[in-house]
C-alpha positions in Angstrom: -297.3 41.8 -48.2 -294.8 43.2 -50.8 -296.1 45.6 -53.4 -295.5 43.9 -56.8 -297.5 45.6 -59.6 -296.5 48.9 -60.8 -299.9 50.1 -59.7 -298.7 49.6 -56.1 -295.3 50.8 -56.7 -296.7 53.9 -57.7 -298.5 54.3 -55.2 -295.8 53.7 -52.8 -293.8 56.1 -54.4 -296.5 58.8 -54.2 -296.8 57.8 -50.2 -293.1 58.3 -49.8 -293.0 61.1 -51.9 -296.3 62.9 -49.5 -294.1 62.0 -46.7 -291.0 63.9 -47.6 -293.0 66.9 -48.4 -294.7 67.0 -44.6 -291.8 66.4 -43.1 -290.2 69.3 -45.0 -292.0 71.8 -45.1 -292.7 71.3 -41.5 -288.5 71.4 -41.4 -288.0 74.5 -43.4 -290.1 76.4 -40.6 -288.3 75.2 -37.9 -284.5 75.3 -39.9 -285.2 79.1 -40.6 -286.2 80.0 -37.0 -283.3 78.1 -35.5 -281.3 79.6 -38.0 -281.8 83.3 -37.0 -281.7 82.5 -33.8 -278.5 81.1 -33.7 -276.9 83.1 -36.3 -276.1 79.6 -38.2 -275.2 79.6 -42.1 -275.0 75.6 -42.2 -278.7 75.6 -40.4 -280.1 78.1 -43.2 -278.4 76.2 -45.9 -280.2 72.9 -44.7 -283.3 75.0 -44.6 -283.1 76.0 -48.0 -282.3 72.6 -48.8 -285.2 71.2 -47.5 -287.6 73.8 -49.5 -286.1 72.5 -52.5 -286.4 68.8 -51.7 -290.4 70.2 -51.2 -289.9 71.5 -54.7 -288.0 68.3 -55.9 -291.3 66.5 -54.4 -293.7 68.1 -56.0 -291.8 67.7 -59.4 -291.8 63.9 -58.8 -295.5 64.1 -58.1 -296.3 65.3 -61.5 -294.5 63.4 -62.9 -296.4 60.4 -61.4 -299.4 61.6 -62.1 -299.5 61.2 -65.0 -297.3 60.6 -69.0 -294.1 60.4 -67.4 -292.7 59.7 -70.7 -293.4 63.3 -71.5 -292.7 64.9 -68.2 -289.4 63.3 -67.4 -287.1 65.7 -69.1 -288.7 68.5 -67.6 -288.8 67.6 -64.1 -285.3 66.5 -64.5 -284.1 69.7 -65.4 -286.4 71.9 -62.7 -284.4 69.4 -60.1 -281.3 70.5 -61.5 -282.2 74.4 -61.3 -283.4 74.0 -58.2 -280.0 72.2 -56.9 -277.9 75.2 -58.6 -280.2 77.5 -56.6 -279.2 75.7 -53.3 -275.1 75.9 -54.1 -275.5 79.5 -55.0 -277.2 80.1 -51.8 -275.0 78.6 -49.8 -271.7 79.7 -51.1 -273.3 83.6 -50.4 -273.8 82.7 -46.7 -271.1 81.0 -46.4 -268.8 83.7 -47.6 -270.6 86.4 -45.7 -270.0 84.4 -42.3 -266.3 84.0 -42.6 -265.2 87.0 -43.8 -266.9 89.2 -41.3 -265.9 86.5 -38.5 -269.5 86.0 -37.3 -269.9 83.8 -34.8 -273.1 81.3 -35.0 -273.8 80.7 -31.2 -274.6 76.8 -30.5 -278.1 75.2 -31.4 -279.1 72.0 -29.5 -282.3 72.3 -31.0 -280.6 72.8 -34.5 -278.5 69.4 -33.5 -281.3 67.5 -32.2 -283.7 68.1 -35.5 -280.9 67.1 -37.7 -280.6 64.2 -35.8 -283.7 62.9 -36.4 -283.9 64.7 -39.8 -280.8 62.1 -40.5 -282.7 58.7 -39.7 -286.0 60.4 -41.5 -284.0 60.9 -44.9 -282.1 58.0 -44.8 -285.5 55.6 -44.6 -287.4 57.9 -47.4 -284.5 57.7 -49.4 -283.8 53.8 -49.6 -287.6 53.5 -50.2 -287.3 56.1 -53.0 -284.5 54.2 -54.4 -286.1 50.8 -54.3 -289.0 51.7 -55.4 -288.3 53.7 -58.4 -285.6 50.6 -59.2 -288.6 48.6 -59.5 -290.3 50.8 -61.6 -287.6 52.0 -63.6 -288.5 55.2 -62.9 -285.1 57.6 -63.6 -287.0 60.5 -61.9 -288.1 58.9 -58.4 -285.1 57.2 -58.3 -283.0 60.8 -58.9 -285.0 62.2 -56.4 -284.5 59.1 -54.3 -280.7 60.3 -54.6 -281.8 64.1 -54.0 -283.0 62.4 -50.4 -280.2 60.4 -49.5 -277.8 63.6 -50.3 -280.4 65.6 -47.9 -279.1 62.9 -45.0 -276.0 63.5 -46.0 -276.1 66.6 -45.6 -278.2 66.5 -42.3 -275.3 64.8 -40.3 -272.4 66.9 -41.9 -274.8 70.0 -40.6 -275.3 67.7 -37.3 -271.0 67.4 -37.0 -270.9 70.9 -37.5 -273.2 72.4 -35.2 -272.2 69.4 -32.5 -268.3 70.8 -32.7 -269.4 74.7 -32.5 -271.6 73.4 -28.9 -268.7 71.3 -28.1 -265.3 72.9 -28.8 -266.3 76.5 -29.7 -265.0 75.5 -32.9 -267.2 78.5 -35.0 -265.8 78.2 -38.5 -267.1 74.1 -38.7 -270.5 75.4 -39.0 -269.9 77.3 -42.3 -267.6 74.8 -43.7 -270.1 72.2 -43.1 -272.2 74.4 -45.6 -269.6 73.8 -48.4 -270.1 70.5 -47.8 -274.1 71.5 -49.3 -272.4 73.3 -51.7 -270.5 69.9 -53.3 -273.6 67.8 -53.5 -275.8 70.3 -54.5 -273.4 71.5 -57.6 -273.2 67.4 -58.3 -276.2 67.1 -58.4 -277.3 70.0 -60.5 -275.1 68.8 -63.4 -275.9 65.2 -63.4 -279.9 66.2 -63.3 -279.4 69.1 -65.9 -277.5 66.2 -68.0 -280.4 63.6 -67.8 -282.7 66.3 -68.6 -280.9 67.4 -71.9 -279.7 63.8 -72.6 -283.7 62.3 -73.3 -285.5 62.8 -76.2 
């Protein structure tokens, strides 16, 4: 049976919202290790992405929890920060990688758990999206958005680490990090711009 009232749309959106955080934080371990391991900026980037969609969570838990009226502009902006964070990250590691020629060495570990990280997002995401939609909820449906970018981002990590196993092809696992780079700065300045925007 479809949830209808917005008691049970809240509630969904706190289940999907629990979900995302398990399944990061678990994530973030295992990006980190793969990512020394290999040597891999575009796996460390996606790490770091994942601890701030565990931050992005928690934000979108307070803000269910309770006056979201009051709480929306805030948690807006920390979403924002916490996006800028990510870019700035990135673009260091990426830098460092190609100008000293580093070599990440392949990760079929690193491609199968963004593989599977890939389907994951994408079905928290669209429920997210639908369910803050229903609620008219601006901050789980932003966050909804901050999901759907992390499966973006999980297959353009997943191309990059499959041509480095592939075709030796070294420099597409950094440049798949720029890729993190463009939707994290997006989506820094359209959160930071909600969050100064409401009253």
């Amino acid at each position: 049976m479809t949830a209808t009232t917005p008691s049970a749309l809240l509630r969904r959106g706190l289940r999907l919202e629990y979900a995302t955080l398990g399944w990061n934080v678990v994530g973030t371990v295992v990006l980190v290790l793969l990512a020394i391991r290999a040597g891999s900026p575009a796996l460390a980037g996606f790490g770091f992405d994942s601890l701030i969609e565990i931050g992005a969570s928690l934000v979108v838990v307070w803000e269910l929890s309770g006056a979201p009226e009051l709480r929306e502009r805030r948690a807006m902006r920390l979403i924002g920060v916490a996006f800028a964070l990510l870019a700035a990250y990135v673009v260091v590691q990426v830098v460092v990688v190609l100008v000293v020629a580093r070599r990440p060495a392949p990760s079929p570990l690193g491609i199968a758990w963004t593989a599977v990280t890939f389907v994951v997002m994408l079905l928290l995401a669209t429920g997210k999206l639908r369910t803050g939609a229903r609620l008219g909820n601006p901050v789980l449906q932003t966050e909804g958005r901050v999901t759907l970018v992390d499966a973006g981002l999980a297959a353009a990590v997943l191309v990059g680490l499959v041509l480095n196993a592939l075709l030796g092809w070294w420099w597409a696992d950094p440049l798949a990090g720029l890729v993190i780079v463009y939707y994290a700065v997006r989506e820094a300045r359209a959160a930071l711009a909600h969050g100064s925007d409401r009253t």
